[in-house]
One Martini backbone bead per residue (centre of mass of N, CA, C, O) as a GRO file, in nm:
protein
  299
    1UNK     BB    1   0.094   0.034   0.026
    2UNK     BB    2   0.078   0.349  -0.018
    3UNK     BB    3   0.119   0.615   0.154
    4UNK     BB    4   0.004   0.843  -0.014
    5UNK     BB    5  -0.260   0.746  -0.025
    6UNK     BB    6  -0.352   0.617   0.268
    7UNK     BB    7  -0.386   0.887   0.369
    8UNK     BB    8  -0.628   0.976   0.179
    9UNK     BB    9  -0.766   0.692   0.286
   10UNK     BB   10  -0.806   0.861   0.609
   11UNK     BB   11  -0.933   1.124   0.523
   12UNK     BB   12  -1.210   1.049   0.421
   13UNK     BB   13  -1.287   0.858   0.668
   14UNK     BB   14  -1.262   1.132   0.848
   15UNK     BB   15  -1.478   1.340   0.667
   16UNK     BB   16  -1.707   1.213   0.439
   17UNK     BB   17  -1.495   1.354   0.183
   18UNK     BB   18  -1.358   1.485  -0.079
   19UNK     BB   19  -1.360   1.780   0.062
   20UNK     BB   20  -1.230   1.714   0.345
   21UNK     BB   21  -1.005   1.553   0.256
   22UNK     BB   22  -0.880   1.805   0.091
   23UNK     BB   23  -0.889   2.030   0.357
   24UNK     BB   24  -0.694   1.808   0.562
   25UNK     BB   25  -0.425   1.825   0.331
   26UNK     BB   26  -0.418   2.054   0.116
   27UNK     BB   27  -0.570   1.978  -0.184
   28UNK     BB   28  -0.727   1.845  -0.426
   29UNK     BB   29  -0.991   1.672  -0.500
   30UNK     BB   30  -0.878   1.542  -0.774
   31UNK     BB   31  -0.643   1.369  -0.633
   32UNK     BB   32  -0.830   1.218  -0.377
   33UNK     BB   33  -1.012   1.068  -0.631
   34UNK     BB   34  -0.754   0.939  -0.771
   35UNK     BB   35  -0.627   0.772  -0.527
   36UNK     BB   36  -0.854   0.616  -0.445
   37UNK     BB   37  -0.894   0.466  -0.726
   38UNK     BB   38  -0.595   0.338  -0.713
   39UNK     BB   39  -0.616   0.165  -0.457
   40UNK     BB   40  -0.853   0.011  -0.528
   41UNK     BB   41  -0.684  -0.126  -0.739
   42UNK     BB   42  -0.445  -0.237  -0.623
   43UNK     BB   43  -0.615  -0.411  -0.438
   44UNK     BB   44  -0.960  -0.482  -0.570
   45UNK     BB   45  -1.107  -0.263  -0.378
   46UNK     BB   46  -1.380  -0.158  -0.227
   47UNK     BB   47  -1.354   0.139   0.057
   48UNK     BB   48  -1.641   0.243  -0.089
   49UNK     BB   49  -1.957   0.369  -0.014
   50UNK     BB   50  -2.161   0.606  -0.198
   51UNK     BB   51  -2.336   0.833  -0.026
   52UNK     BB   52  -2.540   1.110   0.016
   53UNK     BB   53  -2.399   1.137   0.330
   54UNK     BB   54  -2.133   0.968   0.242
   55UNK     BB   55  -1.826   0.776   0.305
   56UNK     BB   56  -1.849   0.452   0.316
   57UNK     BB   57  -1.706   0.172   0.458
   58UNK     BB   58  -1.603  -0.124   0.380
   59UNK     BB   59  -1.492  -0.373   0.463
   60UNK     BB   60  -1.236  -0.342   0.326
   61UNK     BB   61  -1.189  -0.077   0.463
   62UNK     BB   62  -1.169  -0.138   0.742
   63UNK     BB   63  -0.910  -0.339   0.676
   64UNK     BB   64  -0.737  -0.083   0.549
   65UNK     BB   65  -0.739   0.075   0.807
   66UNK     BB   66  -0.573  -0.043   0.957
   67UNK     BB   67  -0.312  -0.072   0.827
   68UNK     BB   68  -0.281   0.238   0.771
   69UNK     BB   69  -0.260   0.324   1.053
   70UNK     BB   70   0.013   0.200   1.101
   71UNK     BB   71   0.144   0.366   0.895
   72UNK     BB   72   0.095   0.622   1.077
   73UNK     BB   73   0.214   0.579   1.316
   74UNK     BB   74   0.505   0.543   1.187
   75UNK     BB   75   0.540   0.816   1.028
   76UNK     BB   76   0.515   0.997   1.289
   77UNK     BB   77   0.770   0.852   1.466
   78UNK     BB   78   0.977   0.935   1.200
   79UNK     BB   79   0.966   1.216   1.273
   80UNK     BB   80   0.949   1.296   1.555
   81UNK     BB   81   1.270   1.182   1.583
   82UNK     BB   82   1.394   1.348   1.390
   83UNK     BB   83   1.293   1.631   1.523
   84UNK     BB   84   1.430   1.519   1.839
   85UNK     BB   85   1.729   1.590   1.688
   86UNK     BB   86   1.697   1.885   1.628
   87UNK     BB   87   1.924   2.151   1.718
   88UNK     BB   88   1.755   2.365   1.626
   89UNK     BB   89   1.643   2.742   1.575
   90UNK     BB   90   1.453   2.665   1.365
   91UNK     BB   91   1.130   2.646   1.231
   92UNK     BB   92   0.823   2.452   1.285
   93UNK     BB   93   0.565   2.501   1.543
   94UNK     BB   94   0.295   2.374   1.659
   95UNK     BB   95   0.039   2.473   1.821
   96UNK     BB   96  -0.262   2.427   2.094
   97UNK     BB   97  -0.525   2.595   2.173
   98UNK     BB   98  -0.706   2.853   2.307
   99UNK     BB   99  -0.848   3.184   2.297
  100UNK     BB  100  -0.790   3.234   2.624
  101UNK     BB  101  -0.502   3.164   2.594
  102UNK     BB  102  -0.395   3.296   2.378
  103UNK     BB  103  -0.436   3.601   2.510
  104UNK     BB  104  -0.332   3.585   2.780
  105UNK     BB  105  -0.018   3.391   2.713
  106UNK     BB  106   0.089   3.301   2.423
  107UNK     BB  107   0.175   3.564   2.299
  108UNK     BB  108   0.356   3.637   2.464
  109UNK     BB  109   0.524   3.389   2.426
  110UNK     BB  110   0.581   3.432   2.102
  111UNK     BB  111   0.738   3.680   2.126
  112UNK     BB  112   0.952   3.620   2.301
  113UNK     BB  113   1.082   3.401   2.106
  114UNK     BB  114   1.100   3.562   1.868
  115UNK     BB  115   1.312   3.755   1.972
  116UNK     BB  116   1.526   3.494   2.035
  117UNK     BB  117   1.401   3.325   1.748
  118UNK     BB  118   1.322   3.412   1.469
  119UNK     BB  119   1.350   3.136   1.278
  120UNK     BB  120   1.093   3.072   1.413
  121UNK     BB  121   0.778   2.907   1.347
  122UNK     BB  122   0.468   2.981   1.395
  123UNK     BB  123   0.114   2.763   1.410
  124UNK     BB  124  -0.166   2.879   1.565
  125UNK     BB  125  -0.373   2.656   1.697
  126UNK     BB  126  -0.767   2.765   1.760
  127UNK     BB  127  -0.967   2.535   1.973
  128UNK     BB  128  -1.144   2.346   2.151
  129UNK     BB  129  -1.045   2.114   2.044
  130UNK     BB  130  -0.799   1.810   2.069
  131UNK     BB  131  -0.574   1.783   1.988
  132UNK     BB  132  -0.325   1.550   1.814
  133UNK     BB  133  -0.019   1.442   1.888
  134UNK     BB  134   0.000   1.167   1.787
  135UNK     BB  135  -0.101   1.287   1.467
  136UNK     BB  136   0.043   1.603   1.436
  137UNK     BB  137  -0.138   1.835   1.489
  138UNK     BB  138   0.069   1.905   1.719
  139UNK     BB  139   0.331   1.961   1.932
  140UNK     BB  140   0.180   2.149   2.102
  141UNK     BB  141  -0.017   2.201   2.421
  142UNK     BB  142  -0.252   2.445   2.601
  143UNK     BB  143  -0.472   2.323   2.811
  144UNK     BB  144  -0.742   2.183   3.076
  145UNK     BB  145  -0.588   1.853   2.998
  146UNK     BB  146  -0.473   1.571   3.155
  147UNK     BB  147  -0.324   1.301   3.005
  148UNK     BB  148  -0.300   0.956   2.930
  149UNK     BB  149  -0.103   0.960   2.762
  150UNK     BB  150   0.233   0.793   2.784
  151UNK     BB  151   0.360   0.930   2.538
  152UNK     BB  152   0.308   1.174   2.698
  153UNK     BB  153   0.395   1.504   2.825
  154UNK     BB  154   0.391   1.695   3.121
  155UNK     BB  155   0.288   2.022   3.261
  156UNK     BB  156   0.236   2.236   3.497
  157UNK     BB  157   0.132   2.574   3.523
  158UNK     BB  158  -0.194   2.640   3.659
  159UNK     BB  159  -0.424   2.741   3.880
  160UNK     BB  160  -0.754   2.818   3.796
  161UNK     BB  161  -1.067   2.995   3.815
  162UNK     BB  162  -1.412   2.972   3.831
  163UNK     BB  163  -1.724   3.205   3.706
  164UNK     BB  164  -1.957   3.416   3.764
  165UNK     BB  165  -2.101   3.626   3.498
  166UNK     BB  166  -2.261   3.964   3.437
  167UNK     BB  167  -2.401   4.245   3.369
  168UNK     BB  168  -2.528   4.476   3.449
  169UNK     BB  169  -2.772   4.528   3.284
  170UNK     BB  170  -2.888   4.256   3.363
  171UNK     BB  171  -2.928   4.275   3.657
  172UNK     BB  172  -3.100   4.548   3.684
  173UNK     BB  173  -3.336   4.373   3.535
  174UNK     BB  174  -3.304   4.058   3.701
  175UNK     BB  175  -3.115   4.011   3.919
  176UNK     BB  176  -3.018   3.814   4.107
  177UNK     BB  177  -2.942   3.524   4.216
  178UNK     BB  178  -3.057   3.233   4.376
  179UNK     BB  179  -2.941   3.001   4.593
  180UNK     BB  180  -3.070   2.694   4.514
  181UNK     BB  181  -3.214   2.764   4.216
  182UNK     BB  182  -3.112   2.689   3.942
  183UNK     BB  183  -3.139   2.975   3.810
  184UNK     BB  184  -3.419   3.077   3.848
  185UNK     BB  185  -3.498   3.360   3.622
  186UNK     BB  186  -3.245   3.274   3.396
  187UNK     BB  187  -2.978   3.340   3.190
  188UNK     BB  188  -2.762   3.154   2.968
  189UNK     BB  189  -2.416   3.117   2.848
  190UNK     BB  190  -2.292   2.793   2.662
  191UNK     BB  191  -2.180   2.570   2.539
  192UNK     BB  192  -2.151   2.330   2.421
  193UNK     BB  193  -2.160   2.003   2.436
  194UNK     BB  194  -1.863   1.930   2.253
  195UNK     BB  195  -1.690   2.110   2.477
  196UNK     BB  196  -1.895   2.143   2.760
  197UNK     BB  197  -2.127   1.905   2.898
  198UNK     BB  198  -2.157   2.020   3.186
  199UNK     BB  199  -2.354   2.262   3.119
  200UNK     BB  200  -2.630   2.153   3.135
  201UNK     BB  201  -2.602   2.129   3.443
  202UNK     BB  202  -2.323   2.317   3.526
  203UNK     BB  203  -2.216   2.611   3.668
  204UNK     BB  204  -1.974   2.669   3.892
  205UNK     BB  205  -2.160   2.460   4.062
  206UNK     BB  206  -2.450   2.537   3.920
  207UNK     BB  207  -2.743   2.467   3.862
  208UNK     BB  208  -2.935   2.473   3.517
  209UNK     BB  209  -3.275   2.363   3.512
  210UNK     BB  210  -3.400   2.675   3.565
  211UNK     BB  211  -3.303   2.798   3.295
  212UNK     BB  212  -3.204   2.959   3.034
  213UNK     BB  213  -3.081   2.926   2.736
  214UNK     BB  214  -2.952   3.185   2.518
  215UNK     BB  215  -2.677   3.047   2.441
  216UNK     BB  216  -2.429   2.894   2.208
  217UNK     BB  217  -2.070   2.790   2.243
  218UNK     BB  218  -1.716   2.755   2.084
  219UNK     BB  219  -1.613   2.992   2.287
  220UNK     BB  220  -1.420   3.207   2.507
  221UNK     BB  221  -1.495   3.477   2.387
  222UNK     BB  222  -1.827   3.444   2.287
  223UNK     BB  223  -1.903   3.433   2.627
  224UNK     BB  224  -1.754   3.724   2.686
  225UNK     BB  225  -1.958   3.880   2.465
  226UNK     BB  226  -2.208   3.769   2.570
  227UNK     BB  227  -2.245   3.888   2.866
  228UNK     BB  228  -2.205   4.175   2.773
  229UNK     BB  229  -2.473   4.196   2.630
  230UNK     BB  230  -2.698   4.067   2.785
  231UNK     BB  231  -2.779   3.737   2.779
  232UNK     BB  232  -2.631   3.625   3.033
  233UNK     BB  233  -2.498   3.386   3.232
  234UNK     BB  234  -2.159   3.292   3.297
  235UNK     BB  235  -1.857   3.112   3.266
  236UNK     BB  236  -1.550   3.253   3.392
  237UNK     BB  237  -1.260   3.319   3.411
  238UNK     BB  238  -1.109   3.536   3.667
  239UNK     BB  239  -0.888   3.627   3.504
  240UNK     BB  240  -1.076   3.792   3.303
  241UNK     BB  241  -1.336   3.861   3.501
  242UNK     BB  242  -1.144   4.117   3.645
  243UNK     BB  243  -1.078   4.315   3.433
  244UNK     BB  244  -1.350   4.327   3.349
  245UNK     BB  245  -1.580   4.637   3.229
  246UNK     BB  246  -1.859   4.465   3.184
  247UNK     BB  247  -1.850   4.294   3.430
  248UNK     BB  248  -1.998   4.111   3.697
  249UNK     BB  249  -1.962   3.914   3.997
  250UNK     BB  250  -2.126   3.626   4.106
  251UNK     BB  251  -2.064   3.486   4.381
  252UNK     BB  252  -1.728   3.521   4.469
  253UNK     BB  253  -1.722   3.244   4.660
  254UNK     BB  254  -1.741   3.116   4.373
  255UNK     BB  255  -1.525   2.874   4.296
  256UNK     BB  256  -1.381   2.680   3.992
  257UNK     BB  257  -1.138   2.464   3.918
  258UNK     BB  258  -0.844   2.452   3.698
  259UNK     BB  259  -0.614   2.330   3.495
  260UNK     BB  260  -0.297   2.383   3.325
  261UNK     BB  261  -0.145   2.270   3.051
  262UNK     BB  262   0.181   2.131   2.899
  263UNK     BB  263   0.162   1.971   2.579
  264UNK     BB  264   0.409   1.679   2.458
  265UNK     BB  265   0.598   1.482   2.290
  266UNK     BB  266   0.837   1.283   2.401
  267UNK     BB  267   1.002   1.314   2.123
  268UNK     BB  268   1.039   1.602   2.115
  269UNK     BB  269   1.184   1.730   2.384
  270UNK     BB  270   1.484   1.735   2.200
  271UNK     BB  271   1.362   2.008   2.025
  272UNK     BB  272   1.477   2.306   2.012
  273UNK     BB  273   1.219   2.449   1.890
  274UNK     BB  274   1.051   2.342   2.096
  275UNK     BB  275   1.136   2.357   2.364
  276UNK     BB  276   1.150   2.690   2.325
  277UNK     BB  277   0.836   2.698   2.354
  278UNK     BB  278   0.801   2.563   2.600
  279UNK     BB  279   0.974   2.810   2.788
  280UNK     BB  280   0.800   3.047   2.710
  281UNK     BB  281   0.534   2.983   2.827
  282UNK     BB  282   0.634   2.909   3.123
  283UNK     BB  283   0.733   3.200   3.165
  284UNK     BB  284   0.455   3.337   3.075
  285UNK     BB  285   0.317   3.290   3.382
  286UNK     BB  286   0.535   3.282   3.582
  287UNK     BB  287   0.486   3.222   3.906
  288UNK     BB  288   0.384   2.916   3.889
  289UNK     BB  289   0.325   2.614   4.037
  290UNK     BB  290   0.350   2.293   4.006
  291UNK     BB  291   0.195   2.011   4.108
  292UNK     BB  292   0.276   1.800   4.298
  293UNK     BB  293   0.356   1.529   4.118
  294UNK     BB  294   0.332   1.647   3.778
  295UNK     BB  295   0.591   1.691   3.661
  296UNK     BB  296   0.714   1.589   3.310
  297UNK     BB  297   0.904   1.772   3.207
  298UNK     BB  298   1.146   1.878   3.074
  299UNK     BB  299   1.400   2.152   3.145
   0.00000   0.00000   0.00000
């Protein structure tokens, strides 16, 4: 199996079209669907069926995908190892993060790095979905999801809290909630179900049974503009929240703890421009100390 074609063909697989697949290797469509000609030739088997929904894998195809996927964890680790001793302060490292850590302190990190090694250039993917390290979708990333993945090694970077907070507007109209009614007589802004689950059932600690949601959203700046804007009650970094003049804390006393993690692939870790951009991450956090006995970067 020609492991370009089987890129190709494990990329249909997980777009579910030639159109999705062409944009997640950034190829054009009529390529993609050479390619996959081909491979179906090679091997004598239809590993697709084409269906109004999208492309369905035929039972060959599922076994043709345990193969290809062999192919590319070799693939990912023969790259990874090959970075992992390259001692250059030059080239690519894609980052991976969320976009109110990038804004809090990412882009901070990235400038202090640009600062002192020029020739590296950052990639930075903003997505609430957490990368794949393991299949190279990013060399780092800095989420608050500490990985169980043995292949990664994790740094704690600093311990956050959420808060509740809305407008002034807001409150003005609707008074503050009373504590233990899950916010019954009040709207809310919440994530997606598919970012954070938890949303649907409590924010910061607190039951929203009896709220409304009036927004939902998969973005934490779009969170904190909802909130400004006086569509309901957000759950927000604390540190985000306590420096914004358009919104106001309710129930200060209430504080939900979340950790933020640095992680990277073991095999990056010898990598001279990845570890150089983690060690801007780390230091662009400032004085927050790893949690004992969880700091596993090597420094």
């Amino acid at each position: 199996m020609d492991w370009d074609n089987a890129r190709i063909f494990l990329a249909i697989g997980r777009a579910g079209t030639l159109r999705g697949a062409a944009a997640l290797l950034r190829i054009d469509q009529a390529t993609c669907g050479r390619r996959l000609a081909a491979l179906e030739t090679s091997l004598g088997a239809r590993l697709f069926l084409r269906t109004p929904a999208g492309y369905v894998p035929t039972p060959a195809g599922e076994l043709a995908r345990s193969a290809a996927e062999a192919m590319e964890r070799a693939a990912d680790q023969l790259q990874r190892e090959m970075q992992g001793v390259d001692n250059r302060l030059s080239g690519l490292v894609r980052i991976a993060t969320t976009d109110s850590m990038a804004s809090h302190f990412v882009i901070a990190a990235m400038q202090r790095l640009h600062a002192a090694h020029p020739d590296i250039r950052i990639v930075l993917q903003v997505a609430p979905q957490l990368a794949s390290l393991t299949r190279r979708e990013a060399d780092l990333a800095v989420r608050a999801v500490r990985p169980l993945d043995p292949d990664l090694i994790s740094r704690h970077l600093v311990r956050r809290h959420l808060g509740l907070y809305a407008s002034p507007a807001y409150l003005a109209a609707r008074g503050d909630p009373v504590r233990g009614t899950a916010l019954a007589g009040h709207d809310i802004v919440i994530y997606h179900q598919s970012i954070t689950a938890r949303h649907a059932e409590r924010i910061a600690g607190e039951p929203v049974a009896n709220a409304r949601v009036a927004m939902e959203v998969n973005s934490a700046m779009m969170l904190q503009e909802a909130a400004r804007a006086g569509l309901g009650i957000a759950e927000l970094g604390v540190h985000l929240g306590e420096i914004d003049p358009q919104l106001v804390r309710i129930w200060p006393d209430r504080a939900e703890p979340y950790d933020v993690w640095l992680v990277m692939h073991d095999d990056l870790s010898r990598s001279a421009r990845v570890r150089a951009a983690a060690d801007a991450i780390i230091a662009s956090v400032g004085n927050a100390k790893p949690a004992a006995g969880n700091d596993k970067m090597p420094r």
